[in-house]
FISEKOL-55652 format. One line per field, with one value per residue: residue number from 1; residue in one letter; x, y, z of N, C-alpha, C in turn. Coordinates in Angstrom, 2 decimals. Layout:
N
num (NUM/...);
residuo (a/...);
n_px (X/...);
n_py (Y/...);
n_pz (Z/...);
ca_px (X/...);
ca_py (Y/...);
ca_pz (Z/...);
c_px (X/...);
c_py (Y/...);
c_pz (Z/...);
***
This chain:
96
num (1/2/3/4/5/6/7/8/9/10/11/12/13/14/15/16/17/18/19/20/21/22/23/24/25/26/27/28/29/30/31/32/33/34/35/36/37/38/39/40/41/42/43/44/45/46/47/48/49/50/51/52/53/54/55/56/57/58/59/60/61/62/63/64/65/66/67/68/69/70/71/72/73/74/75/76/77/78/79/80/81/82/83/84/85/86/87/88/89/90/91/92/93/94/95/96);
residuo (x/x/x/x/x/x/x/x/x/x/x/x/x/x/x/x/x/x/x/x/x/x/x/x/x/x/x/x/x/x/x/x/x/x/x/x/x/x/x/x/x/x/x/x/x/x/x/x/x/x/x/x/x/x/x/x/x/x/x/x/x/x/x/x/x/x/x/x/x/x/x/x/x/x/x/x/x/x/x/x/x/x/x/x/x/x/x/x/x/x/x/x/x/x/x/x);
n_px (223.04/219.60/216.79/214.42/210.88/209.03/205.72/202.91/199.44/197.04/195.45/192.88/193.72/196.21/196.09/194.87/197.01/199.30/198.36/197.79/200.20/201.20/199.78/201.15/203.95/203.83/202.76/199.88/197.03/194.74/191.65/190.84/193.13/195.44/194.72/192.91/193.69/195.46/198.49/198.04/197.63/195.67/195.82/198.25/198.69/196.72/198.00/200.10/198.57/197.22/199.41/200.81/198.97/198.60/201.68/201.61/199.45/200.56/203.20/201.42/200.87/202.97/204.08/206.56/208.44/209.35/212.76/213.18/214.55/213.46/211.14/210.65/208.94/208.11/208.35/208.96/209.00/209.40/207.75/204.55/202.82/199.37/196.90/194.21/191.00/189.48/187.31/188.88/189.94/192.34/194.69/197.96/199.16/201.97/202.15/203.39);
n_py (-24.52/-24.71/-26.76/-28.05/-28.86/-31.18/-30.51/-30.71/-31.73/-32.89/-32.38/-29.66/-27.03/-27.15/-26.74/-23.95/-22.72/-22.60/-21.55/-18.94/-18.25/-18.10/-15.94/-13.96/-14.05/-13.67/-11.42/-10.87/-8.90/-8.16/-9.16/-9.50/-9.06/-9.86/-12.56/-13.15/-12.65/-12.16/-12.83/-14.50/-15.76/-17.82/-18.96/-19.91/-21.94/-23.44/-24.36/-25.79/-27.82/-29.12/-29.97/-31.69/-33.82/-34.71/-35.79/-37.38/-39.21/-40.39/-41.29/-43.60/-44.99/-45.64/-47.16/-46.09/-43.80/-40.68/-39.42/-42.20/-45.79/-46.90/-49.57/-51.51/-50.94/-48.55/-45.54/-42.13/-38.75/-36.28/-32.89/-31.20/-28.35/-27.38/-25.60/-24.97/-24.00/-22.47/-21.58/-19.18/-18.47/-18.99/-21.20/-22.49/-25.42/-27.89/-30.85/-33.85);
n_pz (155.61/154.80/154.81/153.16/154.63/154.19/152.54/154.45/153.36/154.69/156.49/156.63/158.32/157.37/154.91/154.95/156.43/154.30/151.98/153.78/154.02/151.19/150.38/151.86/151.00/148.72/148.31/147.74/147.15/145.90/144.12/141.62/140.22/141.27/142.30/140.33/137.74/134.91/135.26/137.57/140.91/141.14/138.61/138.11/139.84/139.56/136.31/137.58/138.89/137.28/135.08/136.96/137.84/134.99/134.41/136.95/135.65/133.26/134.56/135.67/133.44/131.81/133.72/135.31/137.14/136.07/135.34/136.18/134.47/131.40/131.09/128.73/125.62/126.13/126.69/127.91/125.64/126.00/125.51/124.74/123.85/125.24/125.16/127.36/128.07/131.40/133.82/134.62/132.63/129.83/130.10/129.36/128.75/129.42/127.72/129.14);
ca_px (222.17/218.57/216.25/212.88/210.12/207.74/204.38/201.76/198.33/196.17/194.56/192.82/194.50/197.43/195.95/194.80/198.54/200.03/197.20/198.25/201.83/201.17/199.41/202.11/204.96/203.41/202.19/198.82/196.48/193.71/191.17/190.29/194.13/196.99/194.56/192.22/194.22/196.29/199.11/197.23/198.25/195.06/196.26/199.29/198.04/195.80/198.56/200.63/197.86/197.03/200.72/201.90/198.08/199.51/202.59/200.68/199.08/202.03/204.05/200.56/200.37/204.62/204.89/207.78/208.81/210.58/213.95/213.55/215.18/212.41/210.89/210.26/209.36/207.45/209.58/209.00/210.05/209.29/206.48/203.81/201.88/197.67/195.89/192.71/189.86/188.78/186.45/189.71/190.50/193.28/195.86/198.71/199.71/203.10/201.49/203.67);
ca_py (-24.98/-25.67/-27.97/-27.88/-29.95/-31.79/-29.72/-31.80/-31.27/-33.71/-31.55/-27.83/-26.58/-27.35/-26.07/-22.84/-21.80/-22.62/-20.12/-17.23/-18.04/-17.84/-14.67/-13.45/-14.44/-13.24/-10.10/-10.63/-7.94/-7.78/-10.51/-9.46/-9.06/-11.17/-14.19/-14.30/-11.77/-13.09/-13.87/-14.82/-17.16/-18.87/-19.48/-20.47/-23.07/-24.45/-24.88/-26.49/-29.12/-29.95/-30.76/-32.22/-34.87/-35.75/-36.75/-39.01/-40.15/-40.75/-42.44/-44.64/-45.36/-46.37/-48.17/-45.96/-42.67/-39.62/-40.40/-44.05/-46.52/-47.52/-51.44/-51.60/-49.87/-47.46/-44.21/-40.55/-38.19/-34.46/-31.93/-30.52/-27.67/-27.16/-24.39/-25.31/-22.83/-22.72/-20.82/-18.46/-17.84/-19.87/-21.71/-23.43/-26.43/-28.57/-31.77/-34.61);
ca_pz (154.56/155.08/154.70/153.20/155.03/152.73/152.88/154.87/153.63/154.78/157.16/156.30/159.03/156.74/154.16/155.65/156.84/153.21/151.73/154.42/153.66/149.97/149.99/152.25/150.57/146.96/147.93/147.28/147.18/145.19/144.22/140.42/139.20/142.51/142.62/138.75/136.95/133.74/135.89/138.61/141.18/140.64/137.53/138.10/140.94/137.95/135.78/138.35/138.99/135.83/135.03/137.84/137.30/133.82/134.99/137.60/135.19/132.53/135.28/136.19/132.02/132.00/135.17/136.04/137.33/135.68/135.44/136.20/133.70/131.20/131.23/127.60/124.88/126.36/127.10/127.43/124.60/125.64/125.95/123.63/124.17/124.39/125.63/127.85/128.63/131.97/134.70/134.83/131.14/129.12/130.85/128.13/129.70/128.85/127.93/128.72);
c_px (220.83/217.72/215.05/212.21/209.12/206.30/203.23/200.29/197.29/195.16/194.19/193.35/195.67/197.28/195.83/195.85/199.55/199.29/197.84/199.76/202.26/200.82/200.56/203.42/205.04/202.89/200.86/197.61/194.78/193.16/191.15/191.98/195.94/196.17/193.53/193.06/194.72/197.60/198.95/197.54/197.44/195.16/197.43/199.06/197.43/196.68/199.60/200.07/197.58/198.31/200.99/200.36/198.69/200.58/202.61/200.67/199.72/202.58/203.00/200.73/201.75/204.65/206.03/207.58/209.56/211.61/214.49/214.06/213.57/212.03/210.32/209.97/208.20/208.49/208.72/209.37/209.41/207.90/205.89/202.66/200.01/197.71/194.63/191.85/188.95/188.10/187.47/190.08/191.25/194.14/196.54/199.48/201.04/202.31/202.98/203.83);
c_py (-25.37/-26.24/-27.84/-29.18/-30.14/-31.23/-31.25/-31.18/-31.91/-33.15/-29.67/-27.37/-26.26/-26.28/-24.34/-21.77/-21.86/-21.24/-18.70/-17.26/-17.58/-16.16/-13.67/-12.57/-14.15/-11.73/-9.91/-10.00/-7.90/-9.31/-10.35/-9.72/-10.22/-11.96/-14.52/-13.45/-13.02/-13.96/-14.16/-15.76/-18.47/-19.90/-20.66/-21.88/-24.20/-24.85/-26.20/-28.06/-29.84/-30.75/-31.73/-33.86/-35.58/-36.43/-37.86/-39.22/-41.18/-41.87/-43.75/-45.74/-46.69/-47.53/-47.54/-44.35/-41.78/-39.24/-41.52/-44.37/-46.64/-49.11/-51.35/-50.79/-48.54/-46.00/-42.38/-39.96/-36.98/-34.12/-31.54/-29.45/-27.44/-26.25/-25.15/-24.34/-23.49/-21.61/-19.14/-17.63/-19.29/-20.03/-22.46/-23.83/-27.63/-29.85/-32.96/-35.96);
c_pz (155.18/154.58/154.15/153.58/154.37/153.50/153.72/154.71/153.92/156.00/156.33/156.65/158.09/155.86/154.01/155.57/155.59/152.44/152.37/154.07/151.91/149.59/150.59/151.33/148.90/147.05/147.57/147.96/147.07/144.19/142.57/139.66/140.12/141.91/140.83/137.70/135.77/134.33/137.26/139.70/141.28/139.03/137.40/139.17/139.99/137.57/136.10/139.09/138.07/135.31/135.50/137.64/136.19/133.75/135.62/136.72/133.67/133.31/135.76/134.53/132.04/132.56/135.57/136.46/136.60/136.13/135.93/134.99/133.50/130.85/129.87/126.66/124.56/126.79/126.97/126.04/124.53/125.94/124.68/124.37/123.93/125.88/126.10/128.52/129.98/132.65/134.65/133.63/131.22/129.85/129.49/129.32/128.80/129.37/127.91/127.59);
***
C-alpha cells in the first residue's frame, strides 16, 4: 500500500515540478484546447480553487470543519450551483 505525501508548495521549485508532473501525467499537449480548452485543465484548476476557497471560507464563517460536530445552530446543508464567467470562459462551481 502506499502512501501519498502531502504536496509542499511553499517554494516554486515546488511548484515548478507539480506543473511538469501535471502536464506529464495528463498528457498535455496543446495550449489552446489541454490547458484553455472547455475541458481544460486550466479550467479545472480554477474550479478546484474556487471551491476548495469557499469551503475555507464556510469553515472560517462556522467555526468548524467539514465533518466536525456543529457548535450551534449554524450547520451545513448541501451544494447549489452558479456559473461564473471568467478570463477562461464559464466555470459552474458547487457553491457550498
Amino acid at each position: 500500500m502506499s502512501v501519498k505525501k502531502k504536496a509542499d508548495f511553499t517554494d516554486l521549485n515546488s511548484i515548478h515540478e507539480f506543473c511538469k508532473a501535471l502536464v506529464k501525467d495528463h498528457n498535455l499537449k496543446t495550449q489552446e484546447d489541454d490547458l484553455h480548452g472547455e475541458n481544460g485543465i486550466v479550467r479545472q484548476i480554477q474550479k478546484s480553487l474556487y471551491e476548495a476557497m469557499l469551503e475555507g471560507e464556510l469553515n472560517s464563517h462556522l467555526g468548524y470543519e467539514k465533518y466536525d460536530d456543529s457548535n450551534g445552530e449554524n450547520y451545513r446543508n448541501g451544494y447549489s450551483d452558479k456559473t461564473i464567467k471568467t478570463q477562461h470562459g464559464a466555470i459552474s462551481l458547487d457553491i457550498p
